[in-house]
N, C-alpha and C positions, 0 to 999 in steps of 0.2 A: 504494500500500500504506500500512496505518498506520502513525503513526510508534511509536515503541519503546513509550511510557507507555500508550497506548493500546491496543497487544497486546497487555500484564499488567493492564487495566483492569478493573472488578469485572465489566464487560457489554463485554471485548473476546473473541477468540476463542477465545484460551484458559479463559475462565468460562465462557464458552458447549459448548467440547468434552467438560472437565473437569469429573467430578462432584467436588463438593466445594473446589473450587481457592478460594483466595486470595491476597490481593495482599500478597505481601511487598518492602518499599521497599527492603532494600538489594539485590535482585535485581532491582529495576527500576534501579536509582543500577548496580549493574555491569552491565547491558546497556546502558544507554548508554553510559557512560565508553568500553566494546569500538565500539560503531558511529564515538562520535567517535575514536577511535583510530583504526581505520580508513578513516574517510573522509579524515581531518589524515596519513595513512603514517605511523604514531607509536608506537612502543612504548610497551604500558599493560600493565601488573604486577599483579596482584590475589589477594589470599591471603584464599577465603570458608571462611565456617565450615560445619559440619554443619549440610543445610538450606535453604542458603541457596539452592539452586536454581542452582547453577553453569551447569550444562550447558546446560538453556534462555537460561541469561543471554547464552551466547558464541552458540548457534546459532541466536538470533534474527537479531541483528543477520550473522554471517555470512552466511545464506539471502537477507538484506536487500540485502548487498552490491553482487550486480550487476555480482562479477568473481569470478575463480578463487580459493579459498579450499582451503589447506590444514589441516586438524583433526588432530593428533599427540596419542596417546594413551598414558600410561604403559605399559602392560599391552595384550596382545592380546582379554584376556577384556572389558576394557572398551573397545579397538577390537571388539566384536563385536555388545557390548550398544550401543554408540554405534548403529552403522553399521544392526543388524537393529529394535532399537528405537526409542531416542528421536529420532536424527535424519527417522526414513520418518514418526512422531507429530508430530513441529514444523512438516514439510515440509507433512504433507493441513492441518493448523489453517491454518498460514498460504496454503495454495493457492498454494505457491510451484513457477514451474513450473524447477525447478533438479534437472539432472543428478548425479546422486551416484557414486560409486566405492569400493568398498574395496579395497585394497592389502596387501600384506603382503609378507615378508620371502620371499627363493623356494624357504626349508626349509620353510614351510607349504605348499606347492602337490604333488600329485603331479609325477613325473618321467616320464612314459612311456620314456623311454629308460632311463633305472634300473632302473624297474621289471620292462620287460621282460627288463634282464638278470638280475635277481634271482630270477626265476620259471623262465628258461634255466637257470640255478647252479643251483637247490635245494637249497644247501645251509643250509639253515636249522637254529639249534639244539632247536627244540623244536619238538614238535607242533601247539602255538598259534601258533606262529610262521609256518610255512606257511599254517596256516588264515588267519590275519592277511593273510596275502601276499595268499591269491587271495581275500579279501573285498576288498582295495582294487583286485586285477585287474578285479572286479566293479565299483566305487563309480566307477574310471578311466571304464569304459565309457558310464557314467551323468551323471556329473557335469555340471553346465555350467562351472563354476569349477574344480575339480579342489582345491579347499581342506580341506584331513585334516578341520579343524574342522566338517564337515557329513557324515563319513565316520563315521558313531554307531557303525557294530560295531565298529571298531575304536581300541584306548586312545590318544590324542594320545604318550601315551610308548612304546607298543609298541616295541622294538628295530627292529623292520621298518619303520619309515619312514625311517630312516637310509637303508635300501636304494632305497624307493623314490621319494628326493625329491633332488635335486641341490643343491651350496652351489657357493659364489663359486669353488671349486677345483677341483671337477670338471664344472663345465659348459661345455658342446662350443659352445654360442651356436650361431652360425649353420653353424658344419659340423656341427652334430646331424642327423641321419637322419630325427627325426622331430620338428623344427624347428614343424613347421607346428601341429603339434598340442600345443604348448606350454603350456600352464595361463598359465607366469609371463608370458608374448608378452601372452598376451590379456588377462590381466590389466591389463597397463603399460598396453594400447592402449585399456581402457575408461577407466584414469585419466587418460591424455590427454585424453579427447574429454572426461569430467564438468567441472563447473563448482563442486563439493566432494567433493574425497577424502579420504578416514579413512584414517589410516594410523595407526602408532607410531614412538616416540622413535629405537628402533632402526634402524629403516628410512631414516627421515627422514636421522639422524645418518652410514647407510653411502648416503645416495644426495649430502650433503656431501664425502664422502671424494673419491668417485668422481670426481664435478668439480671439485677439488682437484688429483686427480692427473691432469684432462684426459683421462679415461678414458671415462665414459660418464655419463649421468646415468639415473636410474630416477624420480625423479618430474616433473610436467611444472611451466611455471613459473607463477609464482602474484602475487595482488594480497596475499595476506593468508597468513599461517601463526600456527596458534591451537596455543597448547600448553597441554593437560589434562592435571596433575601435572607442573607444570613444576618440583616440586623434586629431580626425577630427572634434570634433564640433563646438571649437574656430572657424575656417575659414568658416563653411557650414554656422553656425549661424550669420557671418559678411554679407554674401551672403543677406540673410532674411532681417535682421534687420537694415541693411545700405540703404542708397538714392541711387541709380543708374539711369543712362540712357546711352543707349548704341546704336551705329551706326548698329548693329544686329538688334534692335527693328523697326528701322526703315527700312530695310530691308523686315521685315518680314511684315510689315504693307505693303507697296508698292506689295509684290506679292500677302498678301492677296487681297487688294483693287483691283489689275486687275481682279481679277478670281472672283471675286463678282461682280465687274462692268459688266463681258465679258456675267454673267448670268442674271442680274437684269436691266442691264443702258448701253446694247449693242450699242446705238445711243449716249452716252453720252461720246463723244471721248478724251475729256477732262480729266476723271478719268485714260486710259491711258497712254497719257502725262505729267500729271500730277504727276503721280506713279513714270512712270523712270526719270523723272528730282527732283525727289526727292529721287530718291534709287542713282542715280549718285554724288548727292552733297552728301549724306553720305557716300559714296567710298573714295569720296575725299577728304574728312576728312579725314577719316582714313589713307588715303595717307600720309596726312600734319603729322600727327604724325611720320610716318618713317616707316619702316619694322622691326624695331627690336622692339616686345613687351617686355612691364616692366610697371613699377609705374614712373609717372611724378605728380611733383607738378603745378599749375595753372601758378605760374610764370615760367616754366620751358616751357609750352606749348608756351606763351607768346613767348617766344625767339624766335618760329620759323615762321619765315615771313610769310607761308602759313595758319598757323593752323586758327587765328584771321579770315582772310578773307571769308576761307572754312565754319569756322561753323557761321557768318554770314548768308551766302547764305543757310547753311541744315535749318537756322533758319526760313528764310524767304518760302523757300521750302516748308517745313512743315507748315507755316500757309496757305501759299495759298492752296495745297493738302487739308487743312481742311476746308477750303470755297466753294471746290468744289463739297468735301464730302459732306456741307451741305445741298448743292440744291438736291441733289440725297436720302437722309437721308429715306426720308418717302416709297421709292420704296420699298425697304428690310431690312429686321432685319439685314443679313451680314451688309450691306454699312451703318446701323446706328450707328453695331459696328466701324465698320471700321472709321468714324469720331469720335467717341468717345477717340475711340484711341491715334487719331490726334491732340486730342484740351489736351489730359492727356503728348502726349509728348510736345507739345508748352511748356501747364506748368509746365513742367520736366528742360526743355533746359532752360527756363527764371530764374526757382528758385536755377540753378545749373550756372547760370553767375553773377547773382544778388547777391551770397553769397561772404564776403569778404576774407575770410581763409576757402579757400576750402580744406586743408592739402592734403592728398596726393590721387591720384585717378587712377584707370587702365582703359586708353582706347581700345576698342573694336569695 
């Protein structure tokens, strides 16, 4: 293959595919700088201006490689445009015969076991909303990927994907039912076997977690990892590697917990009463903090007469929910996640009151 200056050359491949193309020299100076990084195992840092042809600069010399190479993208819209455009354009100019993958985080992928329970429930709050449902019942059946972002009738924000897409909390992993038919499985196993996968910061940052905590990993191992907008990391990696708990979590526990109960523990009426007086006490928290979001510090929360009282009650809320959970535990794998959950947030809210310089924290 050619070498770098000669791929940006006024008669290299790229002049020849591209109408109108020209040789800009500090886009030829940063695709090499990135080759000799990589071939020297060497961290290289590079801040290009508008123009300057970033992206060909990193995915020339990565394709050139000749090992596993991972591509970390700020944003999923630009893992999309990476992954559907410019990388499949660089790949035919250079006739590189290199395996590719896209990856993503596994709230973008359908859930067939979510979904089918959410379509069993029916309880959807609006008319669009059902319609929503059985267009992605539709898109499921279709799909090769199962990725929302290729599911056009339906809005990436619709409230219904919640229902029909699984997070790190309530996924059954390998005692799912319908395991085999997994989106996010086939996914992991095509970025195994590529030789460049696209992925994002976030991904990248929770598949570090994972092997941190000896748990699992989700991306496979690599010669090279390229990061585009690498001035996001400082914040994605605070995300990761910091203690949180958030009034969202419990949120999401409460409507998992109906919709597993309404399948598993239909006579156990408890589960949802239990749910919304505990989805309500974390509303009202969030109340007590105000409607203007920012960062407040522990004594700042303090000040305000409700906040003290509110997360008392989410506290107490959350233990009993998880008592309830317990009796129910042995019916189904959901509702044993579903208390597990319960008893991980108890011990989230007591380790997060019991600390005495909380410094500063964003509530949600």
């Amino acid at each position: 293959m050619s070498s770098v200056p000669e791929i940006f050359s006024p008669d290299g491949p790229f002049a020849r595919a591209i109408g109108g193309y020209r040789v800009r020299q500090q886009q030829v100076d940063m695709a090499e700088r990135i080759a000799a990084a990589i071939h020297g195992n060497s961290v290289f840092i590079a801040e290009a201006g508008t123009g300057t042809g970033k992206t060909f600069a990193y995915l020339v010399p990565a394709l050139k490689s000749n090992g596993k190479v991972i591509v970390s993208t700020g944003t999923k819209t630009l893992q999309d445009q990476l992954f559907n455009k410019d990388l499949p354009m660089v790949r035919d100019i250079l006739k590189a015969p290199v395996k590719i993958a896209l990856l993503k985080g596994r709230a973008n992928y359908v859930c067939p076991y979510h979904l089918n329970r959410a379509l069993a429930d029916g309880r959807f709050l609006s008319k669009e909303d059902a319609a929503d449902a059985r267009r992605i019942s539709v898109f499921a059946k279709t799909t090769q990927t199962g990725d929302k972002a290729e599911c056009f009738e339906v809005n990436e924000n619709s409230p219904v994907w919640n229902s029909a897409t699984s997070t790190r909390d309530n996924c059954l992993g390998q005692d799912c039912p319908d395991y085999k038919e997994c989106f996010v499985m086939a996914a992991r196993k095509e970025a195994m076997a590529a030789d460049l996968v696209v992925v994002n910061h976030h991904l990248f940052f929770a598949d570090v977690m994972l092997r941190d905590e000896g748990m699992a990993e989700l991306l496979p191992a690599c010669n090279t990892v390229i990061f585009d907008e690498a001035h996001q990391l400082p914040e994605v990696a605070t995300l990761f590697f910091g203690d949180s708990v958030s009034t969202a979590q419990v949120v999401d526990l409460a409507r998992d917990a109906k919709a597993e109960g309404l399948t598993s523990a239909r006579d156990c009426l408890d589960i949802q009463s239990g749910a919304k007086a505990m989805e309500k006490a974390a509303r009202d928290l969030r109340l007590s903090v105000g409607v203007d979001a920012g960062r407040f510090s522990y004594e700042q929360l303090q000040e305000r007469p409700e906040f003290a009282p509110a997360l008392k009650l989410l506290d107490e809320e959350v233990a009993k929910f998880a008592a309830i959970l317990e009796t129910q535990a042995q019916r189904a794998e959901g509702i044993e996640k579903c208390w597990q959950r319960a008893l991980e947030l108890q011990q989230h809210l007591a380790q997060w009151q019991n600390l005495a310089d909380l410094g500063y924290v964003r509530c949600s």
